[in-house]
N, CA, C and O atoms as a Maestro MAE file, in Angstrom:
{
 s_m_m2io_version
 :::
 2.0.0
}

f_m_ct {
 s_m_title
 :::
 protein
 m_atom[320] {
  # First column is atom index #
  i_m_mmod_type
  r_m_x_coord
  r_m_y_coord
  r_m_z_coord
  i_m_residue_number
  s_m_chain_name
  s_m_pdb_residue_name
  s_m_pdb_atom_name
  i_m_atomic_number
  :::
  1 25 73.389 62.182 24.591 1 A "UNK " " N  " 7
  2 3 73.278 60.751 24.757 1 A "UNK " " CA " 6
  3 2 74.274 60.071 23.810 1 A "UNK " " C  " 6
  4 15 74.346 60.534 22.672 1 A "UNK " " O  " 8
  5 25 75.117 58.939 24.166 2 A "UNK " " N  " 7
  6 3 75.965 58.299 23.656 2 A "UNK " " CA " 6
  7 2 75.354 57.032 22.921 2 A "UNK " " C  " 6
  8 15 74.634 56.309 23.609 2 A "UNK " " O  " 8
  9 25 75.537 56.735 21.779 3 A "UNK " " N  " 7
  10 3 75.076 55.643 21.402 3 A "UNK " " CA " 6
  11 2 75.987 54.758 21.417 3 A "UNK " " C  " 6
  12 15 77.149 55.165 21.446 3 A "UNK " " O  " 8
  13 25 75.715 53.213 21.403 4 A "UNK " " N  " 7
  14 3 76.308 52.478 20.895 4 A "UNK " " CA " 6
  15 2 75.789 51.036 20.400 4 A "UNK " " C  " 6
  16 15 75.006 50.282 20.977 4 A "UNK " " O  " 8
  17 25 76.443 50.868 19.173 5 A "UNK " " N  " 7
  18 3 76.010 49.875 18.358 5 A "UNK " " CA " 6
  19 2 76.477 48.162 19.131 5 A "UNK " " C  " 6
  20 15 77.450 47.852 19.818 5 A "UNK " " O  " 8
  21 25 75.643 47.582 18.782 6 A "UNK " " N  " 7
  22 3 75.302 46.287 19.147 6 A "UNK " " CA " 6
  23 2 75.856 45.516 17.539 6 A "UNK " " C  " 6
  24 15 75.283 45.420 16.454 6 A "UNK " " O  " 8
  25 25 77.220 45.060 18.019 7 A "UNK " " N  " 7
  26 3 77.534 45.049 16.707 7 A "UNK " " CA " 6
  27 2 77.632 43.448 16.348 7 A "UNK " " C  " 6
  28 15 78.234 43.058 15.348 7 A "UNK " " O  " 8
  29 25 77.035 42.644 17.188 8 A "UNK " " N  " 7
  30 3 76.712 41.148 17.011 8 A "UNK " " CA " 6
  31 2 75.714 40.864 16.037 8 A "UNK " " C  " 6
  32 15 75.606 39.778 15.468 8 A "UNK " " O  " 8
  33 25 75.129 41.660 15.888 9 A "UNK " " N  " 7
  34 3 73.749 41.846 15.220 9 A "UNK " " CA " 6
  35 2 74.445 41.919 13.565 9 A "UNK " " C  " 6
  36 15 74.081 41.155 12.671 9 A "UNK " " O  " 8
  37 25 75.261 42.751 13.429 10 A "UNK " " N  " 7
  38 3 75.265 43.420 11.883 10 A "UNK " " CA " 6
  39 2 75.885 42.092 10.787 10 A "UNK " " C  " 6
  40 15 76.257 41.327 11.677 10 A "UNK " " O  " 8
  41 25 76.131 41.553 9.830 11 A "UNK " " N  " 7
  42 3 76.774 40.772 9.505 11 A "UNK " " CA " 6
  43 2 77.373 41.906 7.958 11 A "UNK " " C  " 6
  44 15 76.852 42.880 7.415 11 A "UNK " " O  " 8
  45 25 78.827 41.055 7.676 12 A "UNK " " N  " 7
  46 3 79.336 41.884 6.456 12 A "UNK " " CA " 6
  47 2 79.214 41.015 5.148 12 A "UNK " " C  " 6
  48 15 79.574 39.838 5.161 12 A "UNK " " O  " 8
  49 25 78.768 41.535 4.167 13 A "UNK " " N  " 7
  50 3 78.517 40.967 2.931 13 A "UNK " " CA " 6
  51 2 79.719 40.977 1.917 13 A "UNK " " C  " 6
  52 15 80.844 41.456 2.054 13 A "UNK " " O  " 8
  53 25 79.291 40.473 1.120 14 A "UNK " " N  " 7
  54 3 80.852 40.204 -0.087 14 A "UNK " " CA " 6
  55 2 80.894 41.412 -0.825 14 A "UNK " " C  " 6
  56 15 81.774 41.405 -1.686 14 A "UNK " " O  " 8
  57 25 80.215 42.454 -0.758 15 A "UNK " " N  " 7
  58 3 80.209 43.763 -1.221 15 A "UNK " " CA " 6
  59 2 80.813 44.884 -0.528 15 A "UNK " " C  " 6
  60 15 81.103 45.944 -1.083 15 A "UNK " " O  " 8
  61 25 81.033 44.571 0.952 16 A "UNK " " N  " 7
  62 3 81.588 45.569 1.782 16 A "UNK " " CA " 6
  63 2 80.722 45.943 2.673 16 A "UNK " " C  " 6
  64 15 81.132 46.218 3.801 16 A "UNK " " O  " 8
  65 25 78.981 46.060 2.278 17 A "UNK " " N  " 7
  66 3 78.097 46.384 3.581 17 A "UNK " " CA " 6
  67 2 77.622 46.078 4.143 17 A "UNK " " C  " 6
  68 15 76.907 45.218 3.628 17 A "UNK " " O  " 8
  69 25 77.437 46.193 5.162 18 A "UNK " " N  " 7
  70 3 76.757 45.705 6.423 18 A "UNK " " CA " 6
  71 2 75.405 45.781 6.363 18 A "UNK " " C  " 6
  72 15 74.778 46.773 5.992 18 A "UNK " " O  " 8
  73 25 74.765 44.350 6.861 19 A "UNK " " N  " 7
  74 3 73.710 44.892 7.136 19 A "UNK " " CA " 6
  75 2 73.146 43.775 8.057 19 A "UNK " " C  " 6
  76 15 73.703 42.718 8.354 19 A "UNK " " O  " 8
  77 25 71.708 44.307 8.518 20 A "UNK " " N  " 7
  78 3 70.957 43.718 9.790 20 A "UNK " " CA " 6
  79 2 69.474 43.839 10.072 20 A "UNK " " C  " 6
  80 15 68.754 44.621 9.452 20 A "UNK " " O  " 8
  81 25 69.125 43.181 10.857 21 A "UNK " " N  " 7
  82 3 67.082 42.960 11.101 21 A "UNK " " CA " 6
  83 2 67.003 43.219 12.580 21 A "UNK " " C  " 6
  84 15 67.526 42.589 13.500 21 A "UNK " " O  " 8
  85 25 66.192 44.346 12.609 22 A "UNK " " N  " 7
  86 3 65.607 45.058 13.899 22 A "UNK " " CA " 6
  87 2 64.598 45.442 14.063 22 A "UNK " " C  " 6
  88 15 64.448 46.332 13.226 22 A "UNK " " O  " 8
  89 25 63.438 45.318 14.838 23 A "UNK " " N  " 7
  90 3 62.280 45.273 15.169 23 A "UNK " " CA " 6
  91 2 61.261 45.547 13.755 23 A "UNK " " C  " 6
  92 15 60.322 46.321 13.564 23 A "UNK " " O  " 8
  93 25 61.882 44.602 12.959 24 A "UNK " " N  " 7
  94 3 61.250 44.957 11.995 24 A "UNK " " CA " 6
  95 2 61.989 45.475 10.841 24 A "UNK " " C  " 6
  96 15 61.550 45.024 9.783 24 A "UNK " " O  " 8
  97 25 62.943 46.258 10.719 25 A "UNK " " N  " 7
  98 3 63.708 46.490 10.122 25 A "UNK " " CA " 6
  99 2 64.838 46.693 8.767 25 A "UNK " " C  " 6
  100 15 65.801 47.447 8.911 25 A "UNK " " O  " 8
  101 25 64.706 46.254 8.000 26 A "UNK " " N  " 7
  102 3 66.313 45.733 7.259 26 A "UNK " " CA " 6
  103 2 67.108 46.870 7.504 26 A "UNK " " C  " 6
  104 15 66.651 47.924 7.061 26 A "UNK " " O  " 8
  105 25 68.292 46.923 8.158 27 A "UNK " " N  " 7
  106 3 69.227 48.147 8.421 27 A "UNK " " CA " 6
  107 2 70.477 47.859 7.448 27 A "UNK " " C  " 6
  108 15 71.121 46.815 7.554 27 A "UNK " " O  " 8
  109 25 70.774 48.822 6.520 28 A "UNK " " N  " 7
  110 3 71.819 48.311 5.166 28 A "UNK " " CA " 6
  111 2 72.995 49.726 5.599 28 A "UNK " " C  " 6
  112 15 72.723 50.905 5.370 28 A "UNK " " O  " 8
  113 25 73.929 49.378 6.069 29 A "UNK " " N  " 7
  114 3 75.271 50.036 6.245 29 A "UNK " " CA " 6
  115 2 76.187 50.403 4.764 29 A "UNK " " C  " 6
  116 15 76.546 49.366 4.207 29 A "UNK " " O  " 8
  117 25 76.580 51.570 4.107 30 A "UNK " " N  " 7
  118 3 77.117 51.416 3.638 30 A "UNK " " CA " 6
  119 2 78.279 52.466 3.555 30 A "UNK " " C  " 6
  120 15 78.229 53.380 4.378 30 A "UNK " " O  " 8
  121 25 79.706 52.443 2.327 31 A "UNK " " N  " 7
  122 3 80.849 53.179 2.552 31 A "UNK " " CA " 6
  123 2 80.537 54.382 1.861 31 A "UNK " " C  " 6
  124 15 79.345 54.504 2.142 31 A "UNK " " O  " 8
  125 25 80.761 55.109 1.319 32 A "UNK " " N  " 7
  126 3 80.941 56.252 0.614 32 A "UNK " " CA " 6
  127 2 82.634 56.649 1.029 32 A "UNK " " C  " 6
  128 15 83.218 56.985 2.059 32 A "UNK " " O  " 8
  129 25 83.049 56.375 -0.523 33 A "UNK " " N  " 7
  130 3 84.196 56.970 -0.726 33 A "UNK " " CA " 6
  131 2 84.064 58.353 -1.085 33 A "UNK " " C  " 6
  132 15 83.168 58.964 -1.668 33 A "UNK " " O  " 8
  133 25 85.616 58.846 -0.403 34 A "UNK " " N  " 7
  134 3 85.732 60.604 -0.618 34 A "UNK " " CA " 6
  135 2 86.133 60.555 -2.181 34 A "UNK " " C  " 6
  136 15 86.807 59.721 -2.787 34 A "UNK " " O  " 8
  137 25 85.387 61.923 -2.703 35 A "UNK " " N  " 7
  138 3 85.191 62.468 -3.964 35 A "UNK " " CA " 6
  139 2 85.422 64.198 -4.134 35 A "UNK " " C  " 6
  140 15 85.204 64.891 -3.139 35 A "UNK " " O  " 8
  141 25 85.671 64.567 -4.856 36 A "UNK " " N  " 7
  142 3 86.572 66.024 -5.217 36 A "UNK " " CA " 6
  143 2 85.632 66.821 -4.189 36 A "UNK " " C  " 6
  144 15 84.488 66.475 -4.483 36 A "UNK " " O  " 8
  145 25 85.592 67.585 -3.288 37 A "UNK " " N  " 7
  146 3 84.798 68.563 -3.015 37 A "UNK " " CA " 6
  147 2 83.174 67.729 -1.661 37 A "UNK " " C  " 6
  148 15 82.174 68.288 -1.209 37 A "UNK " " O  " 8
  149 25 83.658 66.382 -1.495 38 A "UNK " " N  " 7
  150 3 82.867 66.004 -1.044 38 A "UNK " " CA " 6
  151 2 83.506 64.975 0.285 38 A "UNK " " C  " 6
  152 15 84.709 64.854 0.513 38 A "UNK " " O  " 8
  153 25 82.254 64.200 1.173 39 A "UNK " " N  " 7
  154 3 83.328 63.920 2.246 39 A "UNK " " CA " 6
  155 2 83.406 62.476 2.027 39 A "UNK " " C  " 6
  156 15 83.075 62.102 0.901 39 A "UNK " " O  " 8
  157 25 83.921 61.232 3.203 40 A "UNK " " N  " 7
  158 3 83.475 59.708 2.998 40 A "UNK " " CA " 6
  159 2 83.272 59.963 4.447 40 A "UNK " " C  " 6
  160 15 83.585 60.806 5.287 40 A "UNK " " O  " 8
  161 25 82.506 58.682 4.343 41 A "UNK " " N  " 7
  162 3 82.018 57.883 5.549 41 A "UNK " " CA " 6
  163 2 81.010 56.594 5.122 41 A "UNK " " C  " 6
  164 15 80.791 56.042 4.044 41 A "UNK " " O  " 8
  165 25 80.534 56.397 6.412 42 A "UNK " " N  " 7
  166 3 79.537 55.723 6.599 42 A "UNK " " CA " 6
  167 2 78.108 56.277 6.955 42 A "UNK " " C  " 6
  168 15 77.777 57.009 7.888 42 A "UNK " " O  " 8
  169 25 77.131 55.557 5.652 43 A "UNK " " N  " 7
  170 3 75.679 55.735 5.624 43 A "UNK " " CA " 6
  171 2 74.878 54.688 5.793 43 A "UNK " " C  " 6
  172 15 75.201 53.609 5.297 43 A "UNK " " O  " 8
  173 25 73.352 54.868 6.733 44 A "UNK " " N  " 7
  174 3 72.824 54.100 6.732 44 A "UNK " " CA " 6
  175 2 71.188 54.107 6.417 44 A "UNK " " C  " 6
  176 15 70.503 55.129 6.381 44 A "UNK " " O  " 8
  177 25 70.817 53.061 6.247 45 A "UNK " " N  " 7
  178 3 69.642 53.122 5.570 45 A "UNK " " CA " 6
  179 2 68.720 51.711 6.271 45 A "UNK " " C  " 6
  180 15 69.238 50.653 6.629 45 A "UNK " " O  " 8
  181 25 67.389 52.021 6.329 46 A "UNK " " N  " 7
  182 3 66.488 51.229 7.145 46 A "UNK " " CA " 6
  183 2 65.416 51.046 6.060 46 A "UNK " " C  " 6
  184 15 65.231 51.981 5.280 46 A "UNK " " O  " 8
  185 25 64.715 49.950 5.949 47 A "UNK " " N  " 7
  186 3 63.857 49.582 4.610 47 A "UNK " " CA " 6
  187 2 63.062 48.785 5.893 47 A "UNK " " C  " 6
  188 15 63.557 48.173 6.840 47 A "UNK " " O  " 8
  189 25 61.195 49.111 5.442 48 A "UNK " " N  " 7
  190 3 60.245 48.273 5.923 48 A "UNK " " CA " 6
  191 2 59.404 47.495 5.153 48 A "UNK " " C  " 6
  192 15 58.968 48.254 4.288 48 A "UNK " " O  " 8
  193 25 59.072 46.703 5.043 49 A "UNK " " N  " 7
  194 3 58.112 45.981 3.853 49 A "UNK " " CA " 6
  195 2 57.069 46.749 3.401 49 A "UNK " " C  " 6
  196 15 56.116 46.662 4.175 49 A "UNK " " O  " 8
  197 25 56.798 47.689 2.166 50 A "UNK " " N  " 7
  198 3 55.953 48.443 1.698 50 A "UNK " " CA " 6
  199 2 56.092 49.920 2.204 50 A "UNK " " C  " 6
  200 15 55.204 50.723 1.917 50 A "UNK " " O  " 8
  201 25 56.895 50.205 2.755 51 A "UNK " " N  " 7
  202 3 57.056 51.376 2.425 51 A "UNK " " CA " 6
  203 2 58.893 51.998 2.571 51 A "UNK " " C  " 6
  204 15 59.943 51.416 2.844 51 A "UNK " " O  " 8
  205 25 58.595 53.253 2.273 52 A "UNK " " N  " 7
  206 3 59.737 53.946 1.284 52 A "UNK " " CA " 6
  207 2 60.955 54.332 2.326 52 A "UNK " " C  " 6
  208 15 60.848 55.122 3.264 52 A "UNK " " O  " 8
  209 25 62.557 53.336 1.815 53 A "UNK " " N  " 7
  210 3 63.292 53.293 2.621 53 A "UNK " " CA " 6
  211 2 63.897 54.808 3.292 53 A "UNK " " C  " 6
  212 15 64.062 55.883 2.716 53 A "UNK " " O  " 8
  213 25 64.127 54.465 4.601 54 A "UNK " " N  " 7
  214 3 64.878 55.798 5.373 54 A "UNK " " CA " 6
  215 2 65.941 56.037 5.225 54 A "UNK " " C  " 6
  216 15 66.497 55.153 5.878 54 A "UNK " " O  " 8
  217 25 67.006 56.894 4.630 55 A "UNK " " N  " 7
  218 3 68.685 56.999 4.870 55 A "UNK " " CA " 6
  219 2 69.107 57.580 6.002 55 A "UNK " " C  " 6
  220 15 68.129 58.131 6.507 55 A "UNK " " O  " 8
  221 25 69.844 57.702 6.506 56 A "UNK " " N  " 7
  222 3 70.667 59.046 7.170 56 A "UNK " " CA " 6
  223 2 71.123 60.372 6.304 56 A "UNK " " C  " 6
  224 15 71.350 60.485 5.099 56 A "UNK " " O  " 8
  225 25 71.167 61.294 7.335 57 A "UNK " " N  " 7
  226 3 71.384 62.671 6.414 57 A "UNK " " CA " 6
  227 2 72.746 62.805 6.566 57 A "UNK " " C  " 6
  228 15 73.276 63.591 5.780 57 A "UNK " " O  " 8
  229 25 73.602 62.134 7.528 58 A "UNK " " N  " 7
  230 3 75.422 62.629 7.389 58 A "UNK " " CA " 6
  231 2 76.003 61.343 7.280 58 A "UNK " " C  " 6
  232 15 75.484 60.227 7.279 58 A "UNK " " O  " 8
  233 25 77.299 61.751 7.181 59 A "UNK " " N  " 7
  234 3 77.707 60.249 6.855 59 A "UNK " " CA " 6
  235 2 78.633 60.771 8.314 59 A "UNK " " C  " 6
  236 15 78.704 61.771 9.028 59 A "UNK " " O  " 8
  237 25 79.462 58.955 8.192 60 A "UNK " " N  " 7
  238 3 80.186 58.667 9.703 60 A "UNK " " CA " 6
  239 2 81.398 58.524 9.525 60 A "UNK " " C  " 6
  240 15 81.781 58.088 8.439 60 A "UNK " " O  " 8
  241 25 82.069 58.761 10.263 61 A "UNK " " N  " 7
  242 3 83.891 57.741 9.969 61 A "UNK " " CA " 6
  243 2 84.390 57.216 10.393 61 A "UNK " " C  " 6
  244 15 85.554 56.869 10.191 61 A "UNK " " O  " 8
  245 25 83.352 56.842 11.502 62 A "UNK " " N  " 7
  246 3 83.355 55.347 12.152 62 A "UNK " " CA " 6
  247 2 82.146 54.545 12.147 62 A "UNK " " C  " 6
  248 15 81.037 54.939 12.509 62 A "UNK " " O  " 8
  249 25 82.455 53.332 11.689 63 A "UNK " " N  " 7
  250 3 81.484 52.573 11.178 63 A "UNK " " CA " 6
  251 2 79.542 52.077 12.528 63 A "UNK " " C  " 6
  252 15 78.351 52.020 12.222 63 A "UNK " " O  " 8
  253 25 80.163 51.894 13.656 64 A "UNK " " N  " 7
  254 3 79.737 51.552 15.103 64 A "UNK " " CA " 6
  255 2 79.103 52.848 15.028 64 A "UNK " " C  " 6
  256 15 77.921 52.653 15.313 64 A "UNK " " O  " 8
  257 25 79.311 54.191 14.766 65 A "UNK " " N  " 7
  258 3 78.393 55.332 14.819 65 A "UNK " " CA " 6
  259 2 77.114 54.995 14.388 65 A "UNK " " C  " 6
  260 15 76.145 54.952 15.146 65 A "UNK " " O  " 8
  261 25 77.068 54.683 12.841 66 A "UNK " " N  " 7
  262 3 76.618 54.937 11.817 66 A "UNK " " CA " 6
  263 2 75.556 53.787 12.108 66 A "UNK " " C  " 6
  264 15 74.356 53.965 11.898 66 A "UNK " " O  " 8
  265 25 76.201 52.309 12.724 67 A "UNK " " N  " 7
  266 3 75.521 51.276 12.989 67 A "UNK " " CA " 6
  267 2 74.309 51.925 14.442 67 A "UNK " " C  " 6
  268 15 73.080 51.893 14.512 67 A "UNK " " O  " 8
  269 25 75.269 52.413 15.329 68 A "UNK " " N  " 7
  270 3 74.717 52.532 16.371 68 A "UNK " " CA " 6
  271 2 73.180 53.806 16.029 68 A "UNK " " C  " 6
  272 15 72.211 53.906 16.781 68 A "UNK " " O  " 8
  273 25 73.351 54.482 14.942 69 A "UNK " " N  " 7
  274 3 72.346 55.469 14.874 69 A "UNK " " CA " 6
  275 2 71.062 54.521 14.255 69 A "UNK " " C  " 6
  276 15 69.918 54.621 14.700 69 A "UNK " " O  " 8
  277 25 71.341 53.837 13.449 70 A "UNK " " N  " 7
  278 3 70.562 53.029 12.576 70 A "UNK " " CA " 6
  279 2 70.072 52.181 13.353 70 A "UNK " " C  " 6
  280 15 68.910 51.914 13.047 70 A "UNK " " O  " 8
  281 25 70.579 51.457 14.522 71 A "UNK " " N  " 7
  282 3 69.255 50.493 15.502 71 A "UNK " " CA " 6
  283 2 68.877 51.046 15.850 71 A "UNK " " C  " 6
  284 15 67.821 50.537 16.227 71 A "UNK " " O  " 8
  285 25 68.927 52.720 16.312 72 A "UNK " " N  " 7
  286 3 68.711 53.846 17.560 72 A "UNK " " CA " 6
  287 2 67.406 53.977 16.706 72 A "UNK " " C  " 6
  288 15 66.348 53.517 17.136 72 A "UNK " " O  " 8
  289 25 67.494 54.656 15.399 73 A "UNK " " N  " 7
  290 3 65.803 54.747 14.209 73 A "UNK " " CA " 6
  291 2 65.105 53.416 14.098 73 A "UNK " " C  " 6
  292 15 63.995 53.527 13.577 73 A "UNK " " O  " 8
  293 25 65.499 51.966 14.500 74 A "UNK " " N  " 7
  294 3 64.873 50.906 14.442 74 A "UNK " " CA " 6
  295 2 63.889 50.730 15.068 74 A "UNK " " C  " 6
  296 15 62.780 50.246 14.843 74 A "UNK " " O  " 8
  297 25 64.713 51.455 16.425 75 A "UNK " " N  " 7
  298 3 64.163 51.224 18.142 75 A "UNK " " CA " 6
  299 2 63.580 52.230 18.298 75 A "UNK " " C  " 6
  300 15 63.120 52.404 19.426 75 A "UNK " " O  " 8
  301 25 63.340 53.349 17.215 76 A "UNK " " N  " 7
  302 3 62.118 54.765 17.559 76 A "UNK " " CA " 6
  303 2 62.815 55.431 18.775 76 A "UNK " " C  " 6
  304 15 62.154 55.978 19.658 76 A "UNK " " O  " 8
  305 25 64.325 55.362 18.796 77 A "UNK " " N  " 7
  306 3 65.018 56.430 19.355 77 A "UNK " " CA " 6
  307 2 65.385 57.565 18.950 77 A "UNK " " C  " 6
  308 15 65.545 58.502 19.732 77 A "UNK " " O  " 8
  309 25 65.598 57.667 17.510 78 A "UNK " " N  " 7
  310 3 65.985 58.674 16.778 78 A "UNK " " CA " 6
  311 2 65.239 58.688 15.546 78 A "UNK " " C  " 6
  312 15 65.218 57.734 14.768 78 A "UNK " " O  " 8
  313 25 64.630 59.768 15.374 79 A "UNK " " N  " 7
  314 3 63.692 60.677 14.442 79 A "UNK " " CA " 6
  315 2 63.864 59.985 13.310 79 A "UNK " " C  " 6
  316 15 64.811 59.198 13.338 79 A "UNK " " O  " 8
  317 25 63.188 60.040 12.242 80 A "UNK " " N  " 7
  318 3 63.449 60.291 11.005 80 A "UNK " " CA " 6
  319 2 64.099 61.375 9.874 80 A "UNK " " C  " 6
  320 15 64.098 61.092 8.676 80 A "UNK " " O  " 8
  :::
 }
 m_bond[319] {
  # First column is bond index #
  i_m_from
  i_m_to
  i_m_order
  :::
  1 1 2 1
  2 2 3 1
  3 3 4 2
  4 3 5 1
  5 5 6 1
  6 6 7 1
  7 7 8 2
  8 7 9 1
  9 9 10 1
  10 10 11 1
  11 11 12 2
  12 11 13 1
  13 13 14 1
  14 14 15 1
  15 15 16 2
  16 15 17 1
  17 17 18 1
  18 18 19 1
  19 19 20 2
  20 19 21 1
  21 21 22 1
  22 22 23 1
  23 23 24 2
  24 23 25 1
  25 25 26 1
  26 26 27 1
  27 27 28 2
  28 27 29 1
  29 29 30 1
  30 30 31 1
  31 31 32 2
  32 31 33 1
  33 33 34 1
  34 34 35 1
  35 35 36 2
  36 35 37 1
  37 37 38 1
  38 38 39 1
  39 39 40 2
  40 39 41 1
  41 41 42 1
  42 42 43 1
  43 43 44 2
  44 43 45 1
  45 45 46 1
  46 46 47 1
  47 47 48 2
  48 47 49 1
  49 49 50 1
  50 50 51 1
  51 51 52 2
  52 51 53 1
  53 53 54 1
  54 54 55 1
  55 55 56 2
  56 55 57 1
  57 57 58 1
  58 58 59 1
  59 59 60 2
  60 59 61 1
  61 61 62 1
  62 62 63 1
  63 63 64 2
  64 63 65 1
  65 65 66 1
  66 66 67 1
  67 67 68 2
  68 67 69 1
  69 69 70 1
  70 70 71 1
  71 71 72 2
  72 71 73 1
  73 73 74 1
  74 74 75 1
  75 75 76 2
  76 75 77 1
  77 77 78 1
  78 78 79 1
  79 79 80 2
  80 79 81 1
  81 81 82 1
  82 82 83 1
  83 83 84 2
  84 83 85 1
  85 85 86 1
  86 86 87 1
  87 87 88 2
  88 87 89 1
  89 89 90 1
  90 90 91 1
  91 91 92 2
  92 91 93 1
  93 93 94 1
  94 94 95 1
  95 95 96 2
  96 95 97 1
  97 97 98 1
  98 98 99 1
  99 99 100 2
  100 99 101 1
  101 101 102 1
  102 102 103 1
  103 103 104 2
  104 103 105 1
  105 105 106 1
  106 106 107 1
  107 107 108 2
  108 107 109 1
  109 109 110 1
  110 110 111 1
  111 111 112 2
  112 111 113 1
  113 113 114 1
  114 114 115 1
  115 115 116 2
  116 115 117 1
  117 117 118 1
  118 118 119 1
  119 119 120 2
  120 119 121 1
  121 121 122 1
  122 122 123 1
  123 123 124 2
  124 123 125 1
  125 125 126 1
  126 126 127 1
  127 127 128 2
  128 127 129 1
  129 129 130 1
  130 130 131 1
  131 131 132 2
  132 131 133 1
  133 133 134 1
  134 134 135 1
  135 135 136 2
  136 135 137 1
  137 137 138 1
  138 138 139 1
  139 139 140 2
  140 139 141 1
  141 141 142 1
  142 142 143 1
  143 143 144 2
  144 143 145 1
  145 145 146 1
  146 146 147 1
  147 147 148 2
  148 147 149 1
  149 149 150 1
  150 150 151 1
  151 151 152 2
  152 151 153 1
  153 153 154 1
  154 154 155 1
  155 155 156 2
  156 155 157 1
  157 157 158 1
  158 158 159 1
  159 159 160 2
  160 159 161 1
  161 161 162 1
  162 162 163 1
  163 163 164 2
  164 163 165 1
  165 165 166 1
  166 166 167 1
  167 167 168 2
  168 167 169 1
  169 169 170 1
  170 170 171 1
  171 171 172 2
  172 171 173 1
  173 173 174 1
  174 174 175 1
  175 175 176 2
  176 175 177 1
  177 177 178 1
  178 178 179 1
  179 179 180 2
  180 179 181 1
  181 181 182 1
  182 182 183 1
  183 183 184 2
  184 183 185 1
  185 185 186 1
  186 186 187 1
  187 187 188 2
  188 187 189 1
  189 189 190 1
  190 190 191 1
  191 191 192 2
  192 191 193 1
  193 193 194 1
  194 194 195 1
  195 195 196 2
  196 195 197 1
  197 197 198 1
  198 198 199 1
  199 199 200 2
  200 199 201 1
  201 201 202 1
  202 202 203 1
  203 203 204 2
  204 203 205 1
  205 205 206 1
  206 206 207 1
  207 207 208 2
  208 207 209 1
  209 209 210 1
  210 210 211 1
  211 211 212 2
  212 211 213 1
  213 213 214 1
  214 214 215 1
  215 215 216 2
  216 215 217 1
  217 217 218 1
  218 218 219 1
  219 219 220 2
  220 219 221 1
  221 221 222 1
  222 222 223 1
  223 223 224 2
  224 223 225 1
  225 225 226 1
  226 226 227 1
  227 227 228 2
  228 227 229 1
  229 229 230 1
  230 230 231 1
  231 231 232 2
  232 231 233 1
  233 233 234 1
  234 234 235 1
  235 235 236 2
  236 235 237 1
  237 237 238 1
  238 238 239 1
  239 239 240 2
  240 239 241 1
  241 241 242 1
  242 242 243 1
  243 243 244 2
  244 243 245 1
  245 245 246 1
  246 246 247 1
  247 247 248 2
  248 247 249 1
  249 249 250 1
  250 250 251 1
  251 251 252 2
  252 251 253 1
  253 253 254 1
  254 254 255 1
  255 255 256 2
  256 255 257 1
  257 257 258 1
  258 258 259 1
  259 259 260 2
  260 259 261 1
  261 261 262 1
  262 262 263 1
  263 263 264 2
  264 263 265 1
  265 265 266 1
  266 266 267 1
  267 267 268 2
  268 267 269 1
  269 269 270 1
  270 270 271 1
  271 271 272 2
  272 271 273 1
  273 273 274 1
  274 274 275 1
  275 275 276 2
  276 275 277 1
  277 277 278 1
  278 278 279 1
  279 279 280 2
  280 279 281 1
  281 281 282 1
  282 282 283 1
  283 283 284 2
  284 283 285 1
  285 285 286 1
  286 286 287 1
  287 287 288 2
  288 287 289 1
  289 289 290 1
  290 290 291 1
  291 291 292 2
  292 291 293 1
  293 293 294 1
  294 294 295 1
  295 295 296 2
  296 295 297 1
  297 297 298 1
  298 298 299 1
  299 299 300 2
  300 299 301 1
  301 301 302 1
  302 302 303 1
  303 303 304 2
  304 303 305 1
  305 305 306 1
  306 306 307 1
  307 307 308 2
  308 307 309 1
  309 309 310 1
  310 310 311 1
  311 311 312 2
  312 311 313 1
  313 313 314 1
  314 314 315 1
  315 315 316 2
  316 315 317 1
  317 317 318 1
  318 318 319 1
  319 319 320 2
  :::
 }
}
């Protein structure tokens, strides 16, 4: 299955990350720069009021991935 991000939704902050509100949601996009022995991309992370925020386990290197996986866990398309 192909995802794709709904990228009207996301807005960019003065910090560089993205972020957005989905069924509940706060979805927080962020960069990870490459480091000796390690990779970059894009990570994302989903926070609910009172309980303990979700990340992603890989990062992306395109940003619309990373977005698109993160409404996909909003919308109880994709696992935890």
């Amino acid at each position: 299955m192909r995802l794709h991000a709904n990228v009207s939704i996301w807005q960019r902050e003065h910090d560089g990350t993205y972020v957005a509100e989905l069924n509940g949601y706060k979805l927080k996009l962020t960069w990870k720069p490459e480091a000796p022995g390690e990779r970059r991309g894009f990570k994302w992370e989903a926070e609910q009021e009172g309980k303990e925020p979700i990340q992603s386990d890989e990062l992306h290197e395109e940003a619309e991935i990373a977005m698109a996986q993160a409404e996909a866990f909003a919308q109880g398309k994709l696992a935890s």
